[in-house]
MARMAR-356369 format. One record per residue (C-alpha): residue number from 1; x, z, y. Coordinates in nm, 4 decimals. Layout:
<nodes>
node n: NUM&px: X&pz: Z&py: Y
...
</nodes>
This chain:
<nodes>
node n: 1&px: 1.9975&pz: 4.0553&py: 6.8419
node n: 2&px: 2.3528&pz: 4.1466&py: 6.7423
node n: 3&px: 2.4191&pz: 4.5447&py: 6.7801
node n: 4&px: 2.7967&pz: 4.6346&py: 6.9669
node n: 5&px: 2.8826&pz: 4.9729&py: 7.0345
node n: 6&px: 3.1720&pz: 5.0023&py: 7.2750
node n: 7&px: 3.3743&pz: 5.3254&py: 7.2319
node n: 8&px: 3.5920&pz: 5.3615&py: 7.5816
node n: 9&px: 3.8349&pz: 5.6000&py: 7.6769
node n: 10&px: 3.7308&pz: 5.5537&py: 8.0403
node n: 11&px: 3.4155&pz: 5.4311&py: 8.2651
node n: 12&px: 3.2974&pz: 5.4083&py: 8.6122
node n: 13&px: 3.1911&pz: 5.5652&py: 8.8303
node n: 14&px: 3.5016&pz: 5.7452&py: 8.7582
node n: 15&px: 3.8376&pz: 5.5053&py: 8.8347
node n: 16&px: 4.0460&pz: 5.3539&py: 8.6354
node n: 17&px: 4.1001&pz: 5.0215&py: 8.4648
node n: 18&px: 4.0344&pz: 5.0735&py: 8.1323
node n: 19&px: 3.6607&pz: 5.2013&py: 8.2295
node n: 20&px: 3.6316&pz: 4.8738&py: 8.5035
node n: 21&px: 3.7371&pz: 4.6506&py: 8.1848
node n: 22&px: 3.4743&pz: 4.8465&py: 7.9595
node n: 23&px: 3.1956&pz: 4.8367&py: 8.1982
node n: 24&px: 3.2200&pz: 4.4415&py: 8.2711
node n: 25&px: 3.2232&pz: 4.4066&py: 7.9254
node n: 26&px: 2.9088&pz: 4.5533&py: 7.8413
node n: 27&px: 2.7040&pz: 4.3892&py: 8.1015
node n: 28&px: 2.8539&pz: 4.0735&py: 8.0427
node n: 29&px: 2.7874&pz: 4.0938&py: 7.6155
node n: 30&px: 2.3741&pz: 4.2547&py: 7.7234
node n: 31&px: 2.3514&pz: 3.9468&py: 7.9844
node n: 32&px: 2.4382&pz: 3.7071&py: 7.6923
node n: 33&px: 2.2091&pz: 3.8270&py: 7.4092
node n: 34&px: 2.3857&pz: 4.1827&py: 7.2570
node n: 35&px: 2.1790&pz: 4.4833&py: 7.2261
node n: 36&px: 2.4990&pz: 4.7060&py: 7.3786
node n: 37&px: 2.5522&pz: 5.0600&py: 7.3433
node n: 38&px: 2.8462&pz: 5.2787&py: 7.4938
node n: 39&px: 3.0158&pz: 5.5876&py: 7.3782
node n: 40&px: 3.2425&pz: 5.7348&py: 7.6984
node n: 41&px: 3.3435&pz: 6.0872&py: 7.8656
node n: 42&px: 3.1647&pz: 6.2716&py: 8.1071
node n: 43&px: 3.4298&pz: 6.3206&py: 8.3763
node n: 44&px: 3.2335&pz: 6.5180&py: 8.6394
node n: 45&px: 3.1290&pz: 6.8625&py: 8.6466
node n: 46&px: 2.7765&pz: 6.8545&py: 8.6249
node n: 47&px: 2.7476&pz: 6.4305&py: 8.5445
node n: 48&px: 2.4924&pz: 6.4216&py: 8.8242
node n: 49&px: 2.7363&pz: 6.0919&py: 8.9881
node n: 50&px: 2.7266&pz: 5.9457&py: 8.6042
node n: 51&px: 2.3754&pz: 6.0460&py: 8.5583
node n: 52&px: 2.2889&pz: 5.8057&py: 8.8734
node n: 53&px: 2.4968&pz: 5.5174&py: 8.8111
node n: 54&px: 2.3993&pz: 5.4509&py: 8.4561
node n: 55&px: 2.0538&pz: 5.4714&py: 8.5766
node n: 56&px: 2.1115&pz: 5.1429&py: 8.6792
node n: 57&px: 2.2646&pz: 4.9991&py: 8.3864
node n: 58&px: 2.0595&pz: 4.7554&py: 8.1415
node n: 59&px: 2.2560&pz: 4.8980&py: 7.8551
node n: 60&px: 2.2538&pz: 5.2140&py: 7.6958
node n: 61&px: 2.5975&pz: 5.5035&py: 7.7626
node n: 62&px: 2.6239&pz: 5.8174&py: 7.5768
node n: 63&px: 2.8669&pz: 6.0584&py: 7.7649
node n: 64&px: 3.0572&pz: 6.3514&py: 7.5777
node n: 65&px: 3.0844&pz: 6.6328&py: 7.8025
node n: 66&px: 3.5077&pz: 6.7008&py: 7.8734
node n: 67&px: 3.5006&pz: 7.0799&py: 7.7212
node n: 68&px: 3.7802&pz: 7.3061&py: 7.8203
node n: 69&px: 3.8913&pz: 7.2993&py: 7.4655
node n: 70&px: 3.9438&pz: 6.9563&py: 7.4336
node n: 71&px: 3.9825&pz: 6.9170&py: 7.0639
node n: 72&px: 3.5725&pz: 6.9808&py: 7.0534
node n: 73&px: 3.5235&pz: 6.7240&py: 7.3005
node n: 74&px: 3.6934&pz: 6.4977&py: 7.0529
node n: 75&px: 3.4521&pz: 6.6503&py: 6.7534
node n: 76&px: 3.1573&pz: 6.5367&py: 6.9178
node n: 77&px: 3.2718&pz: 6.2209&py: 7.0084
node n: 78&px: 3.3308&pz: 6.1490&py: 6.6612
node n: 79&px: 3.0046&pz: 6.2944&py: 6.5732
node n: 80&px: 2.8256&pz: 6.0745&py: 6.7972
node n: 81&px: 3.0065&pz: 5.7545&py: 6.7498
node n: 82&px: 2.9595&pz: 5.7728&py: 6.4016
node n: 83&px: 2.5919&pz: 5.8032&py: 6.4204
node n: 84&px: 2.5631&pz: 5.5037&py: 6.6536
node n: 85&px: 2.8344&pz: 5.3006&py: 6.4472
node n: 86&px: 2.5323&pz: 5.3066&py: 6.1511
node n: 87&px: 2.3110&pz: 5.0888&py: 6.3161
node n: 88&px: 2.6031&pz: 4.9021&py: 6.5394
node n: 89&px: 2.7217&pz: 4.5147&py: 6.3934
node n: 90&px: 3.0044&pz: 4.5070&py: 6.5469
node n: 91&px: 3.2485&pz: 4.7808&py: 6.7058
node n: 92&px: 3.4544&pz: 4.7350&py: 7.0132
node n: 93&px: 3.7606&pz: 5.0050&py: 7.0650
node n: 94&px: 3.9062&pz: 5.0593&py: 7.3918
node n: 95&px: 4.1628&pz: 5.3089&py: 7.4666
node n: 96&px: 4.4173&pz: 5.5451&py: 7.2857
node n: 97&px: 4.1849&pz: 5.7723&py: 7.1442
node n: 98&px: 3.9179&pz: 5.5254&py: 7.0915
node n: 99&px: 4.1556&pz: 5.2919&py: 6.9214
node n: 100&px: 4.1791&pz: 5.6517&py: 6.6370
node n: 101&px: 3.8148&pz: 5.6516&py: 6.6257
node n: 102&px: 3.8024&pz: 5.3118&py: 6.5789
node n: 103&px: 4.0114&pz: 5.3210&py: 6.2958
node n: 104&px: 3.8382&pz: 5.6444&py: 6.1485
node n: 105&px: 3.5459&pz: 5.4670&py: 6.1337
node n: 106&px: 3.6216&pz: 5.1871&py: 5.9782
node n: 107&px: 3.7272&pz: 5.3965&py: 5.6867
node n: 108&px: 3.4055&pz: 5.5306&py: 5.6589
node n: 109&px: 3.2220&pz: 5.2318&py: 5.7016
node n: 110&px: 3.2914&pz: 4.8588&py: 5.6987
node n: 111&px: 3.2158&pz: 4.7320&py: 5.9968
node n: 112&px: 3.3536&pz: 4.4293&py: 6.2317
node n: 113&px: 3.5734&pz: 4.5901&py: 6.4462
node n: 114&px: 3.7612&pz: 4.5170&py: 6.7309
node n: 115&px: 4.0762&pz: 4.6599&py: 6.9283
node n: 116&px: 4.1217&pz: 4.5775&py: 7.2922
node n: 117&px: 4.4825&pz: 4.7247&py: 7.3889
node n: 118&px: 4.6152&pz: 4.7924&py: 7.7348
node n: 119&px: 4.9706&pz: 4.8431&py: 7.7213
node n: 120&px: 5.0211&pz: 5.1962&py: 7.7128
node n: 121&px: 4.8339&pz: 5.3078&py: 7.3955
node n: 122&px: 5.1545&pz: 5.1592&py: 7.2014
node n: 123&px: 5.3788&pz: 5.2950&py: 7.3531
node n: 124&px: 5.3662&pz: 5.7113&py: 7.3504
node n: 125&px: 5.6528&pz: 5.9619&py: 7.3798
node n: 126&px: 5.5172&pz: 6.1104&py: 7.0838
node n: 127&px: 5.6320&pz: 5.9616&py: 6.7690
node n: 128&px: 5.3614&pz: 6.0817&py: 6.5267
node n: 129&px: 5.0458&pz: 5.9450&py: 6.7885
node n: 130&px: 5.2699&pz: 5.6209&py: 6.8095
node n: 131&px: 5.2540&pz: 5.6152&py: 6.4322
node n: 132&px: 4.8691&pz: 5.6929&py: 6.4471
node n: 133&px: 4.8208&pz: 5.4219&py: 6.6575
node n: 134&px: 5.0340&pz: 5.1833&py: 6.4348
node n: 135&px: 4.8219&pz: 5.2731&py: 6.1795
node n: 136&px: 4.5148&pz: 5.2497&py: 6.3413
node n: 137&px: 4.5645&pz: 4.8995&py: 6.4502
node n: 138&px: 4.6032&pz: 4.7951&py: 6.0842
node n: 139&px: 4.2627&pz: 4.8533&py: 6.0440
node n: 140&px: 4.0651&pz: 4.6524&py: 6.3059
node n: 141&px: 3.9878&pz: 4.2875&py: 6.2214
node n: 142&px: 4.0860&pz: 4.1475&py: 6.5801
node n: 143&px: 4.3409&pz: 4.3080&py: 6.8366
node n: 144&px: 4.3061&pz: 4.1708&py: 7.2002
node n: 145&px: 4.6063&pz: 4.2199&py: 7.4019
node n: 146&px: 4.5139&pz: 4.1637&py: 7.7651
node n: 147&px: 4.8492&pz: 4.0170&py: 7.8192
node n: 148&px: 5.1229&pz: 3.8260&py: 7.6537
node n: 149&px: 5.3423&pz: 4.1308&py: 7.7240
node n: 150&px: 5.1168&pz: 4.3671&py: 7.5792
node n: 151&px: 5.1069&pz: 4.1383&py: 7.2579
node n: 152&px: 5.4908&pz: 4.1783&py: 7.2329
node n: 153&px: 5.4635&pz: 4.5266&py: 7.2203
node n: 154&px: 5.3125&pz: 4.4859&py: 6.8361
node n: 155&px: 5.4629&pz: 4.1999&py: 6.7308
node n: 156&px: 5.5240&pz: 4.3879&py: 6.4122
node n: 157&px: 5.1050&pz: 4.2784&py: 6.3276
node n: 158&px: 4.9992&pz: 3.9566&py: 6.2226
node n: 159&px: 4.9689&pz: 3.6937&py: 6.4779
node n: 160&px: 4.6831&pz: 3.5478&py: 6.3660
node n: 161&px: 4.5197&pz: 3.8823&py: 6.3690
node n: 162&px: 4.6254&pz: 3.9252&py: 6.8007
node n: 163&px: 4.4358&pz: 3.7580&py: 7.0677
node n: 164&px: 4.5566&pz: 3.7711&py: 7.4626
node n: 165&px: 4.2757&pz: 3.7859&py: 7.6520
node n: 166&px: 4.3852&pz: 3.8827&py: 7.9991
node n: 167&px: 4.1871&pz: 4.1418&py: 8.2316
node n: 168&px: 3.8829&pz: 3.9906&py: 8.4702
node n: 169&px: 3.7766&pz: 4.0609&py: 8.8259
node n: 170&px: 3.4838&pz: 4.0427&py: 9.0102
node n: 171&px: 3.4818&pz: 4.0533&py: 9.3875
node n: 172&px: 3.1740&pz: 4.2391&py: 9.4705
node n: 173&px: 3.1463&pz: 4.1733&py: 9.8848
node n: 174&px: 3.1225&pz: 3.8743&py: 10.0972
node n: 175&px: 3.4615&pz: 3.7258&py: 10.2013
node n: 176&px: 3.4908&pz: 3.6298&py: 10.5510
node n: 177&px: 3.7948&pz: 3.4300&py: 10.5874
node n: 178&px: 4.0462&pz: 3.5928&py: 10.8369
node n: 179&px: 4.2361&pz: 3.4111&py: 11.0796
node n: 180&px: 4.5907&pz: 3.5754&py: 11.0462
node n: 181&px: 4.8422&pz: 3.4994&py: 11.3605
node n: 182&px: 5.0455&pz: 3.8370&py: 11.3541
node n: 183&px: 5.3762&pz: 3.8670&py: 11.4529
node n: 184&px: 5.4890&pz: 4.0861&py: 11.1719
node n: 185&px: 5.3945&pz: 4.0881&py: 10.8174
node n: 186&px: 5.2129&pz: 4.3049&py: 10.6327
node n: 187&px: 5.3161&pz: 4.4055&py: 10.2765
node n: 188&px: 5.0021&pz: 4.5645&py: 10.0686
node n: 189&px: 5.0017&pz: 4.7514&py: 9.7252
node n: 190&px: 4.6722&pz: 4.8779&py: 9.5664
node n: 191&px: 4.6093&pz: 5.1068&py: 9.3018
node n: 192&px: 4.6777&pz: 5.4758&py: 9.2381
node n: 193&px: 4.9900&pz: 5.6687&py: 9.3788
node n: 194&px: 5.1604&pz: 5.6637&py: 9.0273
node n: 195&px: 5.5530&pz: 5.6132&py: 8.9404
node n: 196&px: 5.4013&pz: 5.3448&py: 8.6612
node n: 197&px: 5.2104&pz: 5.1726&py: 9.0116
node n: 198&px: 5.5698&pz: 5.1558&py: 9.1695
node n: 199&px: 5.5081&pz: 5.2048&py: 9.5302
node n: 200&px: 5.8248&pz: 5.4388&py: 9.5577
node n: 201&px: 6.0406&pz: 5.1075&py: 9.4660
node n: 202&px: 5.9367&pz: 4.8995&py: 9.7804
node n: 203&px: 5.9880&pz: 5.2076&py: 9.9891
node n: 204&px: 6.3503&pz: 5.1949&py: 9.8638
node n: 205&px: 6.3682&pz: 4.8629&py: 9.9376
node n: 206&px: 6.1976&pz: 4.9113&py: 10.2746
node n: 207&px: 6.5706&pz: 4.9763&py: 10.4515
node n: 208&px: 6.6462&pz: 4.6104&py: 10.3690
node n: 209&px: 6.3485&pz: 4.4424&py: 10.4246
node n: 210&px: 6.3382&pz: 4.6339&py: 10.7922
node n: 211&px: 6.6198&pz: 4.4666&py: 10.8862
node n: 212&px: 6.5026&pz: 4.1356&py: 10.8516
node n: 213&px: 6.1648&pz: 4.2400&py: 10.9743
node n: 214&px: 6.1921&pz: 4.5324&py: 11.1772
node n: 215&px: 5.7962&pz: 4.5566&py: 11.2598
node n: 216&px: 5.7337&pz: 4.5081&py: 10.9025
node n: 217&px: 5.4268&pz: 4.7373&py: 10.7641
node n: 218&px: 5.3585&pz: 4.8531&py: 10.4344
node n: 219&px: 5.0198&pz: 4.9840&py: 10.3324
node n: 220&px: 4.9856&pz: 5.2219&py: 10.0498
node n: 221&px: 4.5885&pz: 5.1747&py: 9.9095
node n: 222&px: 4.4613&pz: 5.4226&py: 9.5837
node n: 223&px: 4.3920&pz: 5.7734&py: 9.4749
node n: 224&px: 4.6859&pz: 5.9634&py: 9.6068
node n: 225&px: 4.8028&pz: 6.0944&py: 9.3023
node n: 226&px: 5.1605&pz: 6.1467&py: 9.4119
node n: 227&px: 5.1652&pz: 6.0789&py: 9.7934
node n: 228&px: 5.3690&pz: 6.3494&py: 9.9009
node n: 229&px: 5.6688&pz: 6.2302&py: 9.6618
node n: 230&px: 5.6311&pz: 5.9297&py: 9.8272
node n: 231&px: 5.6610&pz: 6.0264&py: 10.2080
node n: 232&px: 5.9318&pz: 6.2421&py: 10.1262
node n: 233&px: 6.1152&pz: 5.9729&py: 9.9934
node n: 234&px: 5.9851&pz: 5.7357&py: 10.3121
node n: 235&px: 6.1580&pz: 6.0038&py: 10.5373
node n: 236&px: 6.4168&pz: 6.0345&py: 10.3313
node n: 237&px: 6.4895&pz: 5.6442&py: 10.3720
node n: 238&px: 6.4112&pz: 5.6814&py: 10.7555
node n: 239&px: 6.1371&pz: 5.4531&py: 10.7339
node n: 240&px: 5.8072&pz: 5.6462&py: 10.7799
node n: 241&px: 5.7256&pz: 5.4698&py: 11.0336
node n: 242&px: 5.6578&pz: 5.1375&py: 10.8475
node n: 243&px: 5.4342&pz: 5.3250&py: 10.5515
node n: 244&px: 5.0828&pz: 5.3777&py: 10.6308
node n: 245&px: 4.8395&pz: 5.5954&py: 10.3639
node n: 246&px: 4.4974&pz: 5.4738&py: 10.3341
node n: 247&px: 4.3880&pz: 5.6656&py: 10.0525
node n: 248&px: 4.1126&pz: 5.5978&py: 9.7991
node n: 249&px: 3.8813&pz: 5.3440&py: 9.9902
node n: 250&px: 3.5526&pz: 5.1810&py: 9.9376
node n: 251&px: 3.5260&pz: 4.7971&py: 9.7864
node n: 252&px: 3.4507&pz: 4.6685&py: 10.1513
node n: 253&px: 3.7103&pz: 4.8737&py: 10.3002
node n: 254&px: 3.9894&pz: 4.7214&py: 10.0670
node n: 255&px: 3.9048&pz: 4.3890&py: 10.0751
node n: 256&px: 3.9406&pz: 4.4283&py: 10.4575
node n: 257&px: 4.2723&pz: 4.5912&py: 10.4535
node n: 258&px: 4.3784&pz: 4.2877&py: 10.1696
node n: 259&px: 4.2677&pz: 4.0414&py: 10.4686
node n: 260&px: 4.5037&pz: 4.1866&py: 10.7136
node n: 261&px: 4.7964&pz: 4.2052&py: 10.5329
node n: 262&px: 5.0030&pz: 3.8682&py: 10.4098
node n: 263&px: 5.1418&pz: 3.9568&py: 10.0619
node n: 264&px: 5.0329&pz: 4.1900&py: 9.7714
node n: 265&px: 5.3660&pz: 4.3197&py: 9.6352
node n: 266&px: 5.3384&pz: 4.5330&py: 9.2571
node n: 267&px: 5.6563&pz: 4.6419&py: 9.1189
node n: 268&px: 5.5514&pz: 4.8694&py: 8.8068
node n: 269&px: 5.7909&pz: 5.0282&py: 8.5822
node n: 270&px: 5.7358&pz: 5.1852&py: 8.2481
node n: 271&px: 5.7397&pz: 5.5453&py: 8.2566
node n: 272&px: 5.9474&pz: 5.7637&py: 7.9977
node n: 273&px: 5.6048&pz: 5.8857&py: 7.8988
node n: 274&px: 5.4871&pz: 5.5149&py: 7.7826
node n: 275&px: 5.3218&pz: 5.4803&py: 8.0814
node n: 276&px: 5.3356&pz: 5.0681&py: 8.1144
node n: 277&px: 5.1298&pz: 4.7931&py: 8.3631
node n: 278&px: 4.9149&pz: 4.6050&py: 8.0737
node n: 279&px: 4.8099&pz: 4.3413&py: 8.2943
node n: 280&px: 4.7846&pz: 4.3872&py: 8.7076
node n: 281&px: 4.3978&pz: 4.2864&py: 8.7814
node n: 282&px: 4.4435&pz: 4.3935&py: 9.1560
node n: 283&px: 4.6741&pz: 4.1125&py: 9.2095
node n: 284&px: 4.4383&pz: 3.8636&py: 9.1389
node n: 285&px: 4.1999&pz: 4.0687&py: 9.3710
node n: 286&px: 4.4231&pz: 3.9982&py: 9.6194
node n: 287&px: 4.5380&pz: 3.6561&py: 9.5629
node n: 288&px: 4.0946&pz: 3.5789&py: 9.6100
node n: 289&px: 4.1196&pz: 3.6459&py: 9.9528
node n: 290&px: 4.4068&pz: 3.4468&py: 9.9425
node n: 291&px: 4.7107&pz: 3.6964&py: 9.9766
node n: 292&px: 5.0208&pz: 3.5816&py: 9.7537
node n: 293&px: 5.1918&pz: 3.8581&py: 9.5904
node n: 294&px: 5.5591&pz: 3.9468&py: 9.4407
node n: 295&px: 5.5654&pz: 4.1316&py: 9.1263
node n: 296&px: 5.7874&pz: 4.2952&py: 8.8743
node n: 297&px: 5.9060&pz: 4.1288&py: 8.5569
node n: 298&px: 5.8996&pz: 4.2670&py: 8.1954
node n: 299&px: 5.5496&pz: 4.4143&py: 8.2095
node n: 300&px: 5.1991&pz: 4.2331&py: 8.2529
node n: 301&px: 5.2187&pz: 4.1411&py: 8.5557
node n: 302&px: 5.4208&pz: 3.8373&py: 8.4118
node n: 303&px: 5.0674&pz: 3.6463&py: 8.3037
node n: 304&px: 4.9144&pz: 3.7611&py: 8.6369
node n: 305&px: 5.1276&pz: 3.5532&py: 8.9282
node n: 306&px: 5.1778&pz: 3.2429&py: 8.8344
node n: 307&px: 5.5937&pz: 3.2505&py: 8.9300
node n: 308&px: 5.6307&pz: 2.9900&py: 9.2252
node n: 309&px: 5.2908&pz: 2.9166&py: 9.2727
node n: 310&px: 5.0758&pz: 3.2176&py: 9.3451
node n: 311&px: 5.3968&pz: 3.4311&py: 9.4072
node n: 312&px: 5.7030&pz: 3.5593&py: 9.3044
node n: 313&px: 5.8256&pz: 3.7595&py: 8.9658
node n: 314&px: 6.1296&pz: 3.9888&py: 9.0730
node n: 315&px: 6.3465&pz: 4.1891&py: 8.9179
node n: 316&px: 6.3065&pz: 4.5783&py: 8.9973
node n: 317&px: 6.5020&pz: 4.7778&py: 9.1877
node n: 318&px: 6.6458&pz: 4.4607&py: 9.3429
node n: 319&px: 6.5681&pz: 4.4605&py: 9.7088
node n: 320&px: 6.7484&pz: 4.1254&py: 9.8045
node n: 321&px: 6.5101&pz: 3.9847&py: 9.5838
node n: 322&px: 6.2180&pz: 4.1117&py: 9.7295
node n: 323&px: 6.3583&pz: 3.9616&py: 10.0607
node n: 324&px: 6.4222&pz: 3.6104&py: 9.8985
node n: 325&px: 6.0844&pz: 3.6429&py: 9.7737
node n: 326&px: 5.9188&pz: 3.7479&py: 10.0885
node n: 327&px: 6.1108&pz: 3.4925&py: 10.3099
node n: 328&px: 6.0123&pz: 3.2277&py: 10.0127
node n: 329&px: 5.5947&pz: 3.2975&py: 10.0906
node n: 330&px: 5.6104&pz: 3.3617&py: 10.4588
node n: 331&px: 5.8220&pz: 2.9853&py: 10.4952
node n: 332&px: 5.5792&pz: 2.8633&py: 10.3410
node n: 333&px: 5.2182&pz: 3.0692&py: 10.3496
node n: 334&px: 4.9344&pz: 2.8300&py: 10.3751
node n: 335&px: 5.0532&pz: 2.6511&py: 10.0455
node n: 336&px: 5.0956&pz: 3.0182&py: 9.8379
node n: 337&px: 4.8193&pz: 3.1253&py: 9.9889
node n: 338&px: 4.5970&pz: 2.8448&py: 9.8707
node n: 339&px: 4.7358&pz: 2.8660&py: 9.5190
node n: 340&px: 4.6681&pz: 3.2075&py: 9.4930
node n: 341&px: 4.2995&pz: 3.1698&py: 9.5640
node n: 342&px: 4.2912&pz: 2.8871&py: 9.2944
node n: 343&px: 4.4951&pz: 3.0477&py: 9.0771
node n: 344&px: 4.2678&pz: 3.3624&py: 9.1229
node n: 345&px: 3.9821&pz: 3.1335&py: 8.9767
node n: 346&px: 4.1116&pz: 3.1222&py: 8.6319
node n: 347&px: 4.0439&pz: 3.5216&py: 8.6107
node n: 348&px: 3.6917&pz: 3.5577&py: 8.7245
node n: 349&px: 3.4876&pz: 3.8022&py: 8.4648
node n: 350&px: 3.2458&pz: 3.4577&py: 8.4068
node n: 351&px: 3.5715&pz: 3.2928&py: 8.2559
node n: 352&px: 3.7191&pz: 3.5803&py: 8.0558
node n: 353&px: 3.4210&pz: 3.6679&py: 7.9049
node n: 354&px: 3.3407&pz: 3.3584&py: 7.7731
node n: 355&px: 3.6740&pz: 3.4016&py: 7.5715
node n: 356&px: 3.5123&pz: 3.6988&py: 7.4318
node n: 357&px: 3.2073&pz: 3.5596&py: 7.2827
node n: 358&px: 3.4522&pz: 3.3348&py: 7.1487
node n: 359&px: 3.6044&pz: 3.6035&py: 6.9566
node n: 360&px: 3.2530&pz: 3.7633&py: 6.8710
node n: 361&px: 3.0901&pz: 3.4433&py: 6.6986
node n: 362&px: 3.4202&pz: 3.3912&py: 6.5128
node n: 363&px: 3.3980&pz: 3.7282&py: 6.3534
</nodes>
């Protein structure tokens, strides 16, 4: 049985996509025949909520306690990780700081190792972890980029050397298939309240689209990071009214709130700090309960709507776009919608993973 240790900078239960990309990874590699270990932080105070979910887990994770001090947190990790890399065939890197271990490691021991890269690991503020990270990239036998995009951003490596292997989804509860006859659509974005996320730029575009659709809706879904810059910008615009907060919700109550509403709009930006959208998994979470979505071009979300079929790519900051866009699906809904749920197919973890034991029995 092939040994894989899996350094992450993220896992569940704790959000975040990085960890959700980690964790289906693991279970898929145990499921098909790899003794799988994990090396991860422990997020909560006392790791009683990690304690219980990797309980449950057929795979082993080793959590590093977060210390205040977080340069000994990083010690350890390295401490640990080395141990386990010993006995460990192959090594999977995920994550900014992982990607250094990764790289650490393999100077220390030679090992097959691979890089899975996000997006925003390549592209820091900070020149000298930017060159780390160029460095460290060098050293890993096989780079997966989970998006075409994400590839560009180190086109400077060997091509032969980069593999796009875009993000997978499962959808965990039953789908009970809606019947929608509403008078006014619903626009729906979900993940965390974030300036990379992008909410803020359909509430600037809300003014617009209100006039066109004056009992238009837009619901706001995820951890609500920066929620009050949004409604102050929403009363700013004078359209509060139209932007309801759901907050952080459970799996069921999301999929709901995807049911009722008629298109899934993303339109991330890249933040000054690096901060960029690697891929856009929630869209095809969406687009399986068959709701089209518009999204933003010159990030991931490129390889995630497939332009004209299971949505629309726009421009940002271009509201008549977004109106074009919107009048394009709602004129013609049942065919986007149906595309979308096909479309959706092509992205199910059972798919993408198979493209990763590809990579794995090469190697």
């Amino acid at each position: 049985m092939t040994k894989v240790l899996i350094v992450s900078s993220e896992f569940p239960p704790q959000p975040g996509g990085i960890g959700n990309h980690a964790f289906n990874l693991a279970k898929g590699l145990q499921e098909n025949g790899y003794d799988v270990k994990l090396v991860c932080d422990r997020r909560s105070k006392n790791g009683n909520e990690e304690f219980l979910f990797d309980a449950d887990l057929d795979f082993q994770v080793v959590r590093i306690n977060r210390e205040q001090f977080i340069l000994k947190s990083y010690i350890k990790r390295i401490k640990v990780a080395f141990s386990l890399a010993k006995n460990s065939e192959i090594i999977i890197c995920s994550g900014k700081f992982s990607l250094w271990l990764g790289a650490f490691l393999s100077v220390l021991q030679t090992k097959k190792n691979i890089a899975i890269i996000h997006g925003s690991e390549v592209l820091l503020s900070n020149y000298f972890l930017r060159k780390l990270t160029d460095f460290s990239l060098k050293r890993f036998k096989v780079i997966i980029a989970v998006s075409n995009y994400t590839k560009s951003l180190i086109s400077k490596l060997s091509t032969e050397k980069v593999v796009v292997i875009p993000n997978g989804f499962n959808v965990e509860v039953e789908i009970k298939k809606p019947v929608k006859n509403k008078p006014l659509p619903i626009l729906i974005t979900v993940g965390n309240l974030t300036q990379r996320k992008g909410q803020h730029n359909i509430i600037n575009a809300l003014p617009t689209l209100l006039k066109k659709y004056p009992d238009l809706k837009y619901y706001i879904v995820g951890i609500p990071t920066e929620k009050p810059r949004l409604e102050k910008l929403a009363l700013h615009l004078k359209v509060e009214s139209a932007v309801v907060f759901f907050g952080k919700v459970s799996e069921q109550e999301k999929i709901a709130l995807l049911q009722q509403s008629d298109v899934f709009v993303m339109l991330s930006e890249t933040t000054n700090r690096g901060d960029v959208e690697g891929f856009g998994i929630a869209i095809l979470e969406a687009n399986a309960v068959g709701v089209p979505a518009i999204g933003a071009l010159h990030c991931g979300i490129e390889d995630a709507i497939n332009d004209g079929v299971s949505g629309k790519l726009i421009n940002l900051n271009t509201p008549i776009e977004l109106l074009e866009s919107l009048d394009e699906i709602l004129g013609n809904y049942e065919m986007y919608s149906k595309a979308a749920e096909v479309w959706s197919r092509n992205f199910t973890w059972e798919k993408i993973l198979d493209k990763y034991l590809e990579v794995l029995r090469k190697i």
